[in-house]
N, C-alpha and C positions, 0 to 999 in steps of 0.2 A: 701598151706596145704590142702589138699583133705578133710580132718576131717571139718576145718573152709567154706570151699568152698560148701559141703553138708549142712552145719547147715545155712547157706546164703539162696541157695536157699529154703529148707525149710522154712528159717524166710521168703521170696520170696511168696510161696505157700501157706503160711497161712495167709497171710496180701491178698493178694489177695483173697483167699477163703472168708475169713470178707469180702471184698469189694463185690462181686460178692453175697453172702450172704443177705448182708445192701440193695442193689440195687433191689435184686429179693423181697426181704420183703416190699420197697414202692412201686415197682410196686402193690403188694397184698394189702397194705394199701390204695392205690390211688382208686383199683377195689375197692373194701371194699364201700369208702366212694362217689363214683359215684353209687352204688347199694341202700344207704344209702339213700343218696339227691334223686335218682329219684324215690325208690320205699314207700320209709316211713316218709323223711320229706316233702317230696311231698303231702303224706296222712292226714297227722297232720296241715299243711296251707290249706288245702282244706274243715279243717269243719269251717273254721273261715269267715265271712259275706264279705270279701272284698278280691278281689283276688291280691293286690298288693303283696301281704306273698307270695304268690305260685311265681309269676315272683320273686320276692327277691332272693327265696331257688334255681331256676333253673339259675339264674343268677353264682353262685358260683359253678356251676357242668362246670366243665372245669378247674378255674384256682386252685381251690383248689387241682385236682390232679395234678397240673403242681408245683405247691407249695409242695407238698408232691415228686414227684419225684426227681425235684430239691434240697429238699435237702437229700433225699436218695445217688442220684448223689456223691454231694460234699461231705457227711459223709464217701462215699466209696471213694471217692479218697483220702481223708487225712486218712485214715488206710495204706494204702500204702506206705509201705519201697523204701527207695533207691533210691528216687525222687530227683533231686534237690531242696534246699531251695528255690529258685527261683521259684521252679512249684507250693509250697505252695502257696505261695503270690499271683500265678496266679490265684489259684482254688479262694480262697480267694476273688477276687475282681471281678472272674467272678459271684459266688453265691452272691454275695452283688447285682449286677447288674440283675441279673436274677429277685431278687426277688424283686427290684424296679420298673421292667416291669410286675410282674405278679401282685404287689399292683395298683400299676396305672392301668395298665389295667382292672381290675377289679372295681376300682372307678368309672372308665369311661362307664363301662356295667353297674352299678347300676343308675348311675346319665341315662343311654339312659332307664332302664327299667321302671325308676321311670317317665319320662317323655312320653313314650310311652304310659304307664297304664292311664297316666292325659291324652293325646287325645285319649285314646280310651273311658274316662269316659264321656268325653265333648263329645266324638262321639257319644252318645244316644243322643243327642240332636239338631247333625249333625255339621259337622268340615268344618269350613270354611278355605279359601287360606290360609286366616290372620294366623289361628291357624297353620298351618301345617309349614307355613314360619318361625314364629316365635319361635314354637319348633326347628325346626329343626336349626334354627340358634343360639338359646338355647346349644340343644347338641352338635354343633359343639363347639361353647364358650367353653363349660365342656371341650372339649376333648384337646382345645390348652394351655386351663390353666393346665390339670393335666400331660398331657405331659410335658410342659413346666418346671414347678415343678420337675418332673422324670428326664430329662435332667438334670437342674442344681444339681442335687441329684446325680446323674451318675458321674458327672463330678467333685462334692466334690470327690466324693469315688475312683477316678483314682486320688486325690490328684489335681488338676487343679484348680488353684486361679478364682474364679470368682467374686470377685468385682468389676474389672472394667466393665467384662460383662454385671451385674447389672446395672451399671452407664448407658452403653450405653444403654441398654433396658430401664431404664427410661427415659432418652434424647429423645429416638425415641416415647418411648409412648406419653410424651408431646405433640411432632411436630405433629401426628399423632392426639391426641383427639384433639389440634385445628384446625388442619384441615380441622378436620370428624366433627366437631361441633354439625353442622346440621345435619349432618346424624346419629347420635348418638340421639339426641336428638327425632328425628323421628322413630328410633330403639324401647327408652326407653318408647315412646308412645304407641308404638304396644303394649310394655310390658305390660303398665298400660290397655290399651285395652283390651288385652286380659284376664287379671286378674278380671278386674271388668266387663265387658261383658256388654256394656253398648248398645250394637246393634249388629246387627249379619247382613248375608249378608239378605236381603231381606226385611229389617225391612222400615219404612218410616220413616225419620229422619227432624231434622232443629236446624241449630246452630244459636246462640245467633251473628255473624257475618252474618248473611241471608244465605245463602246456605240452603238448603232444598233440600229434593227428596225419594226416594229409593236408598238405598245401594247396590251398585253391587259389589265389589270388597274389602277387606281389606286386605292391602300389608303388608311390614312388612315396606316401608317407609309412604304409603301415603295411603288412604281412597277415593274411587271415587266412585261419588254421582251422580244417571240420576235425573235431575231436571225435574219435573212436562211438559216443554215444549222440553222433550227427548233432552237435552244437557249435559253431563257428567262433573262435576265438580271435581278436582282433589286435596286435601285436605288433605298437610299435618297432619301426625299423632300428629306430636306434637303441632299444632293447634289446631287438634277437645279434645287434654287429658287437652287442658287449658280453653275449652269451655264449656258452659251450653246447654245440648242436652236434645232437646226434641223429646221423642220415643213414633210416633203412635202407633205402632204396639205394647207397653206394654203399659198393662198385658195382651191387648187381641185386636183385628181387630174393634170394635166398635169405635166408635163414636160420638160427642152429640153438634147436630147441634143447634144454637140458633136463631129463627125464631123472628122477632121485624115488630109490626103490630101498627100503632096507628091509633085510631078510633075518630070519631067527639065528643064533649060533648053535653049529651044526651043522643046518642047511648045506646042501651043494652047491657051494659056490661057483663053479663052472656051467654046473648043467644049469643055473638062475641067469648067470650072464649068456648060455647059448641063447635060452628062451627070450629075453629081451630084445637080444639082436633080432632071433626070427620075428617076434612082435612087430620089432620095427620095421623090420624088412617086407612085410604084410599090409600094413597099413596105408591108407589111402593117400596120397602128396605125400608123403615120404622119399627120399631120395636112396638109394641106392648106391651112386657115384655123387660124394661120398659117402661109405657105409658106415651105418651108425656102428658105435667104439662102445662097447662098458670096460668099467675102472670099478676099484675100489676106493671110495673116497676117505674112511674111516673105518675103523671099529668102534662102534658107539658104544654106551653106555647099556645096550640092551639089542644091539641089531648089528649087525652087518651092511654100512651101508655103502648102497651102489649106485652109480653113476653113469646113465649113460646120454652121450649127443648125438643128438639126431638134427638133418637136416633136411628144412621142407624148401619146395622149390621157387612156391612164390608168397611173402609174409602175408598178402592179403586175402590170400584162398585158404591158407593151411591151418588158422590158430586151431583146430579142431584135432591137431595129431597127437596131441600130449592126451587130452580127453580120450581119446578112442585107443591111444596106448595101453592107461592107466587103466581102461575098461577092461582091457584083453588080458594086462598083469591079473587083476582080479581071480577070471575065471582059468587061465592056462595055470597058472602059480596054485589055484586049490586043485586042478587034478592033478599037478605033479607030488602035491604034499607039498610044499613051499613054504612053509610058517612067516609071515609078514607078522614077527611082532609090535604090541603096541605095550606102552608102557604102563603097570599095574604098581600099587603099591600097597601093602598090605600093613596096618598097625597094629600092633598085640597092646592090649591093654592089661595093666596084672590086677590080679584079684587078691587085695586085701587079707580076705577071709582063709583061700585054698589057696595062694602062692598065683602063681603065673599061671595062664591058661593057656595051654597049648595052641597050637595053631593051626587050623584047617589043614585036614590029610589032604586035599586038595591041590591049596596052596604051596606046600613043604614039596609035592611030588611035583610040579610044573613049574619047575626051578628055572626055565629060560625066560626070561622075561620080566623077572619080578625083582622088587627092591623092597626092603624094611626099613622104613622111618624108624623103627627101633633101634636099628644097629646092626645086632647079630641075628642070625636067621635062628628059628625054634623046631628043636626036633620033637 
């Protein structure tokens, strides 16, 4: 019927015309809202203090117009007469699929923008291995779990049982985190390392296990340390995250040398504490602000002993202050008369024959200093 065969393709011609109509109007929609994102919410994130907003909004300039055309797309093919039902059900589960790629994908560019912005914040304060490794293996993680999720999402929607899937992917993740144990666990120290920042490369470090040194290196399994006698110590992560660290290098290069002098009883104990202070005050990386302190720490058993902290400016240049101190006590302390004693002990042994034998005129007269395993002292 020629009559029915005209109103066909007419009904043909206008269902197409919609289609080609719907398509050309997301494209315009897509321009639209790419003009939008790059010239005015770009403007609106940029008076705001913290530029994570601005990466956020350009983040979304792509798949949002891939989201807008796709389903421009599929809206203009189901206007479409004369299709097989069969081609519905295709469109159908191709848009379903499309836009579980363009959602994932876009998780997966938010999750890299947000971690990018975090080392480039830590970057004002300079981005070590550690950091870069550990992101970066960060992002990678992001992207096998939202993928992963995407697939099994994919794979509901073509109707495909994945339970037992499931199963097997747990079976293997098991085999797998025992395996990797160790290395997971060396992983999840970086993690904590890097969160808490408890040294950074260049710092001078020592764990509560003795290792000590400068930090060259943080991996994203292990931590390597040049020990003081340049030997490189290699220190699991997941060691130093269950250790107690001690960090020279914070809050500042300083440090506060403790100088231990003991003087004879007698001695002039102020003019001993002037002399140390001018010592210190003298001596080469020594600090000044603040100025070294003496104390009395004890009365000892045979000395006077005295105390005093000094601080050098930076611990890698100075360990040589207590040396050049201890050199200068030496010689200032004998021309002052200074007696630094040391501890003598003198034993009387008696004689059988003649009684007791006296004890060195020597000994009896230089009474500072000296102790009798005997007991009582002998006149």
């Amino acid at each position: 019927d020629p009559a029915a065969l005209l109103n066909s393709v007419g009904a043909d011609f206008v269902s197409i015309t919609h289609a080609l109509l719907i398509f050309i109007a997301a494209v315009v929609i897509a321009i639209v809202a790419r003009v939008f994102i790059t010239r005015y919410a770009t403007r609106l994130a940029a008076r705001t203090s913290t530029t994570l907003d601005d990466e956020i909004i350009r983040s979304f300039n792509g798949p949002v117009q891939a989201f807008i055309i796709a389903t421009g797309v599929y809206t203009a093919l189901k206007v479409l007469n004369g299709l097989p039902a069969a081609a519905y059900g295709l469109f159908d589960a191709a848009y379903g699929l499309a836009i579980i790629a363009i959602v994932a994908f876009q998780i997966s560019r938010l999750a890299h923008v947000v971690i990018d912005w975090y080392r480039g914040e830590i970057g004002k304060e300079g981005v070590s291995k550690q950091d870069v490794s550990v992101l970066s293996f960060l992002k990678k993680t992001v992207d096998v779990i939202v993928f992963i999720a995407a697939a099994l999402m994919a794979l509901t929607r073509l109707h495909v049982e994945i339970t037992p899937l499931l199963a097997s992917l747990g079976i293997a993740g098991i085999a797998v985190a025992l395996g990797a144990q160790e290395m997971l666990s060396n992983v999840f120290g970086a993690f904590a390392i890097l969160a808490d920042k408890p040294y950074k490369v260049g710092d001078r470090i020592e764990l509560t296990t003795g290792e000590g040194g400068d930090v060259v290196d943080i991996g994203l399994r292990s931590t390597r340390i040049r020990t003081l006698d340049n030997r490189v110590v290699i220190v699991p992560n997941a060691d130093i995250s269950k250790s107690r660290i001690s960090n020279y290098s914070m809050p500042d290069p300083r440090l506060r040398y403790t100088i231990r002098v003991g003087i004879a009883y007698g001695a002039d104990v102020d003019r001993a504490s002037a002399l140390l202070e001018e010592i210190a005050g003298g001596v080469e990386g020594a600090l000044k602000d603040p100025a070294p302190v003496v104390y009395i720490e004890e009365l000892g058993d045979y000395s006077i002993n005295l105390v005093m902290q000094v601080w050098g400016g930076d611990f890698r240049k100075d360990w040589g202050i207590p040396d050049r101190i201890y050199r200068e006590v030496l010689k200032r302390f004998a021309g002052e008369g200074i007696v630094i004693p040391y501890p003598v002990t003198t034993v009387i042994l008696p004689d059988r024959a003649r009684g007791a034998v006296k004890a060195p005129a020597s000994a009896v007269k230089d009474s500072e200093g000296l102790r009798y395993a005997g007991g009582d002292n002998v006149n």
